[in-house]
FIKE-387300 format. One record per residue (C-alpha): x, y, z; residue in three letters; residue number from 1. Coordinates in nm, 4 decimals, decimal comma, always signed. Layout:
<domars>
X/Y/Z/ala/NUM
...
</domars>
This chain:
<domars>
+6,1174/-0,4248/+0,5043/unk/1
+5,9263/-0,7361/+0,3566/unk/2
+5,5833/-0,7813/+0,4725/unk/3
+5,6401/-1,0888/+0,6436/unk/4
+5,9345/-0,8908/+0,8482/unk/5
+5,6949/-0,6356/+0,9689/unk/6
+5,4612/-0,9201/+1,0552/unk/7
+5,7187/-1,0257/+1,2766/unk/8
+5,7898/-0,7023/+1,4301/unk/9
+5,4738/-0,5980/+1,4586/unk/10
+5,3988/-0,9985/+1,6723/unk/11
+5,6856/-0,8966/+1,9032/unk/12
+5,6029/-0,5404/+1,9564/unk/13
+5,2512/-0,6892/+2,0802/unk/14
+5,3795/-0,9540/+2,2898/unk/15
+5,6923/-0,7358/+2,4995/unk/16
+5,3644/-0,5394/+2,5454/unk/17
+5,1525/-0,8300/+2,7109/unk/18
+5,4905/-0,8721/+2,9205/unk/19
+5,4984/-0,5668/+3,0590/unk/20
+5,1040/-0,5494/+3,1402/unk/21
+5,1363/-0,8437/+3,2929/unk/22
+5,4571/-0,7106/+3,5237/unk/23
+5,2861/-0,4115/+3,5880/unk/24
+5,1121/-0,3805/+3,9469/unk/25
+4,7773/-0,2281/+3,9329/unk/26
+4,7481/-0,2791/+4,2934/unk/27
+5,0630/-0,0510/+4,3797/unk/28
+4,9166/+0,1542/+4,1104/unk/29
+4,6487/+0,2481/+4,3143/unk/30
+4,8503/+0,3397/+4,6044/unk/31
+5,0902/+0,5469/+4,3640/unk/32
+4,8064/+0,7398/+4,1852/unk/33
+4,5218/+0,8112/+4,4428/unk/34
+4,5868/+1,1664/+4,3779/unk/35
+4,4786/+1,0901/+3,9832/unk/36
+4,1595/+1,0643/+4,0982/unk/37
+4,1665/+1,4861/+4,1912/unk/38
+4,1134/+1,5240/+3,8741/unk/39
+4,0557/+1,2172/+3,6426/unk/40
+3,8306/+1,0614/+3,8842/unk/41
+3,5707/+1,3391/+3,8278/unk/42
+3,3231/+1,2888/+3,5302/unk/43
+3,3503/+1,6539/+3,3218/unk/44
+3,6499/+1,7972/+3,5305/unk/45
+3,7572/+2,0798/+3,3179/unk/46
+4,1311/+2,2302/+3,3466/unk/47
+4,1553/+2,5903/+3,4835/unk/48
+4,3322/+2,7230/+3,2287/unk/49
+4,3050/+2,6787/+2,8793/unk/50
+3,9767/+2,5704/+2,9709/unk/51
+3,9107/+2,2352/+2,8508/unk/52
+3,7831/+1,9129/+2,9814/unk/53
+4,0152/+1,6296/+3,2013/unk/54
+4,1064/+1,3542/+2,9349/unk/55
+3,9041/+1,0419/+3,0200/unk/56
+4,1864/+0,7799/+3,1376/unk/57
+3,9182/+0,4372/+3,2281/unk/58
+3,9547/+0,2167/+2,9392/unk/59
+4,2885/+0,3998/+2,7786/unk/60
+4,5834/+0,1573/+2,6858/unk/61
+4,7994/+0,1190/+2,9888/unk/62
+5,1402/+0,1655/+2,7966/unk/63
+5,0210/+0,4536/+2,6141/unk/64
+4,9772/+0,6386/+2,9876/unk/65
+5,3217/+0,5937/+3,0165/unk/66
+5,3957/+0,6998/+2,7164/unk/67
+5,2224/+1,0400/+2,7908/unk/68
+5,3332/+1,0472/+3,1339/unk/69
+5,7288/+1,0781/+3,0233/unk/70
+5,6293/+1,3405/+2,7664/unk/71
+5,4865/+1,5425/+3,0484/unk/72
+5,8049/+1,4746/+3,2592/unk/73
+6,0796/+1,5806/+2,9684/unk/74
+5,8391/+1,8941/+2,8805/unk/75
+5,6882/+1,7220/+2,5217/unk/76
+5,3860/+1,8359/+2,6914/unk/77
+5,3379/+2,1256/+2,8759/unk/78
+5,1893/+2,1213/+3,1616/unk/79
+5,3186/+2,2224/+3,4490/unk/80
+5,1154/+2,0215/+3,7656/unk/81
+5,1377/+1,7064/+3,5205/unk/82
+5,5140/+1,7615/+3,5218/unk/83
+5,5240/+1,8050/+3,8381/unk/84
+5,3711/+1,4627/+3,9340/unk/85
+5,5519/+1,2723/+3,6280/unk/86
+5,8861/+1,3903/+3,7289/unk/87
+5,8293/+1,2512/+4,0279/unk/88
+5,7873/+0,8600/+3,9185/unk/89
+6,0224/+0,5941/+3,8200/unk/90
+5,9725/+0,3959/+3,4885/unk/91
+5,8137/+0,0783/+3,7583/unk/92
+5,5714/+0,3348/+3,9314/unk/93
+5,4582/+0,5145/+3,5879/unk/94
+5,3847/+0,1385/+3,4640/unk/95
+5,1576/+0,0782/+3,8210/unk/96
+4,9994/+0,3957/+3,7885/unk/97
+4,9001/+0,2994/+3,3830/unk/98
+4,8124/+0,0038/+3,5009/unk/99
+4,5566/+0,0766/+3,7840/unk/100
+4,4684/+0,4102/+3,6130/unk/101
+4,3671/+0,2195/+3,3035/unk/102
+4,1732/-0,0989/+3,3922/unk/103
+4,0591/-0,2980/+3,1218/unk/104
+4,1686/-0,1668/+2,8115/unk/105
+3,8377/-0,1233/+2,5710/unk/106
+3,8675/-0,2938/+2,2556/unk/107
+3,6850/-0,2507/+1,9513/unk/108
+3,3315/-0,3200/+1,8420/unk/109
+3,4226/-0,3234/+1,4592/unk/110
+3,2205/-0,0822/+1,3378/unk/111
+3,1887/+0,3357/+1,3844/unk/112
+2,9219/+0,5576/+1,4442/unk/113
+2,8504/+0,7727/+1,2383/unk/114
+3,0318/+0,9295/+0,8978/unk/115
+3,4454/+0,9522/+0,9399/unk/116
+3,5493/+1,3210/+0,8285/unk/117
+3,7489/+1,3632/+0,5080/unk/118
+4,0453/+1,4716/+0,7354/unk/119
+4,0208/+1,0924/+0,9312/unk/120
+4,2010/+0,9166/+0,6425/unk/121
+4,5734/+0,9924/+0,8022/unk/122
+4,4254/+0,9393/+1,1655/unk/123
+4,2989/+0,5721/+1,0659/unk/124
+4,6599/+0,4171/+1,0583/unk/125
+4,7239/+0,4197/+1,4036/unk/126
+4,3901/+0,5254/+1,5895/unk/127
+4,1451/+0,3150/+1,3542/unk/128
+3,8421/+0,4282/+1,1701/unk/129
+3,6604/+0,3991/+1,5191/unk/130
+3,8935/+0,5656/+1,7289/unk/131
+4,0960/+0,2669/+1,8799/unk/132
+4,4457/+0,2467/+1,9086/unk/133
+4,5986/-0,0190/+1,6328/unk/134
+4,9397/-0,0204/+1,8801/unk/135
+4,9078/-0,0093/+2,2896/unk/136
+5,1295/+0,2844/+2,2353/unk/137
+4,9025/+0,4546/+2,0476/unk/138
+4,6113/+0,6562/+2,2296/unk/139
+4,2621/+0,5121/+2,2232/unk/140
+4,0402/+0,8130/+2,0788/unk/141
+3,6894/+0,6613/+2,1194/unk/142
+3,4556/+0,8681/+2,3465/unk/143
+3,6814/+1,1124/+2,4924/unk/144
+3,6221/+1,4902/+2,5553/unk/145
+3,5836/+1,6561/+2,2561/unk/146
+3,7042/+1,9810/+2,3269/unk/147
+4,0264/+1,8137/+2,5143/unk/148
+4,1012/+1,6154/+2,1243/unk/149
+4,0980/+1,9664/+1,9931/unk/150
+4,3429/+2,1101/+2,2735/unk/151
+4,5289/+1,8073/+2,1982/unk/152
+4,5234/+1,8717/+1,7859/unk/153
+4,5961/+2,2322/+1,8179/unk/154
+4,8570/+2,1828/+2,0770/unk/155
+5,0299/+1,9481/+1,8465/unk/156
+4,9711/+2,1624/+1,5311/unk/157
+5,1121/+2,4390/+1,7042/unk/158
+5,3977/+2,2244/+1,8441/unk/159
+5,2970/+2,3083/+2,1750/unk/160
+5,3031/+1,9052/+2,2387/unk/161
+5,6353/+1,7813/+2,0496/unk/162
+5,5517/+1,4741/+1,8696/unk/163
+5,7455/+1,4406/+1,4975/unk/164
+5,4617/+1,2079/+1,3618/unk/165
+5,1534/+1,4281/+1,4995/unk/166
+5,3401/+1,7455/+1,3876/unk/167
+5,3498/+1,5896/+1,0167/unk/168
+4,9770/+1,4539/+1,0753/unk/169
+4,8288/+1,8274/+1,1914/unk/170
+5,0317/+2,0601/+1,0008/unk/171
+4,7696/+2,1112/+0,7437/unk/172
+4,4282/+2,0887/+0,9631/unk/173
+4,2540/+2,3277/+0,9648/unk/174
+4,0363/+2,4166/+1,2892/unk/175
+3,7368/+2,3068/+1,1005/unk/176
+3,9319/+1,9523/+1,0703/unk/177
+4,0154/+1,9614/+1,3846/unk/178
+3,6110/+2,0265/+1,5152/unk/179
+3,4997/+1,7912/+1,2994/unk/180
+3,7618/+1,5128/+1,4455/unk/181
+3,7091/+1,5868/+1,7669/unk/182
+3,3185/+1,5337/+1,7548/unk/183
+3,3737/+1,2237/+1,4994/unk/184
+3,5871/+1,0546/+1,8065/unk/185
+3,4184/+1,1403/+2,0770/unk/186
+3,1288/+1,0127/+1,9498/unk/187
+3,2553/+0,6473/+1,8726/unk/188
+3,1945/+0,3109/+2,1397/unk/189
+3,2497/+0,2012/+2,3496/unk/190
+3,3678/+0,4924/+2,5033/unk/191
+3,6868/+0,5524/+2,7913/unk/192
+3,5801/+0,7040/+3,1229/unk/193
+3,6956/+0,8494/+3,4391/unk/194
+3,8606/+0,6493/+3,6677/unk/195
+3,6022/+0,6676/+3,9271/unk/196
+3,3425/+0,5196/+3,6711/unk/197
+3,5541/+0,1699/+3,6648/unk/198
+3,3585/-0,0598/+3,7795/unk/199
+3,4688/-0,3778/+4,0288/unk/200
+3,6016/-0,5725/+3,6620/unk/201
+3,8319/-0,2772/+3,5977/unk/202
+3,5749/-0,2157/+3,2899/unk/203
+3,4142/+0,1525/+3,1857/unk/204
+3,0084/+0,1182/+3,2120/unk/205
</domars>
């Protein structure tokens, strides 16, 4: 593929994107996904078991939500009250629920804090050197829970969470990689939040 092809790809990948954001209702969102809020609504909620704390959804990119969402409702991911609630929404309501769950997406500040690890240079190409998606499918790292971006690395690397491109990506970490990722991203601004800290913009503080 020339580089003027993927140009063009990559223009229309962005703007089917901006069409669906802009079809998705945040408003019936946030009837849909009150009962988000049991969990991701509380600042440090931890999971019972593996212990580790709630991922920080406030600022995340709406269409990678439902990206995640389906994985937990086909079993990618395991988790069994997340599959529980995926299974039980249509493509329309998982968009919503993104959508509301979301807010405004945080974008970046073009520059990191702090030194990248050695083991950042395959991360880069689709999460940035300062932990923001590239793609709206693509997770925004910056300032989530550590210790849930090592569940998340080992889960993958363990193929736990079935993902062909992470597989490739974690295969060789090792868990000092993965520490030393983990506390590299969650370090980086501005930084996602729990749903409850969205403020009346739809922004994280």
């Amino acid at each position: 593929m020339s580089l003027r092809s993927a140009g063009i790809v990559l223009t229309l990948l962005i703007a089917m994107h901006c069409v669906v954001a802009q079809a998705a209702d945040a408003k019936r969102g946030a009837e849909l996904g009150y009962t988000c809020h049991g969990c991701h609504g509380i600042e440090n909620y931890q999971n019972a078991f593996p212990v580790y704390s709630v991922p920080k959804l406030g600022g995340q990119h709406a269409a990678y939500l439902v990206v995640a969402l389906k994985a937990y409702a086909n079993t990618e991911r395991g988790h069994a009250t997340m599959h529980a609630h995926a299974t039980t929404l249509t493509d329309t309501d998982m968009a919503d629920v993104a959508a509301y769950l979301a807010g405004t997406e945080v974008t970046s500040s073009g520059r990191a804090v702090g030194t990248a690890p050695k083991a950042s240079h395959t991360c880069v190409a689709c999460h940035g050197n300062d932990g923001i998606g590239i793609l709206p499918e693509y997770p925004s790292l910056t300032g989530q829970h550590a210790d849930y971006l090592e569940e998340s690395l080992r889960g993958y690397r363990s193929g736990q969470r079935k993902n062909a491109v992470m597989a490739g990506m974690t295969a060789a970490l090792t868990d000092e990689d993965i520490d030393a990722l983990a506390r590299y991203y969650s370090a980086q601004e501005p930084a996602l939040c729990s749903t409850d800290e969205i403020r009346d913009d739809g922004r994280c503080e």
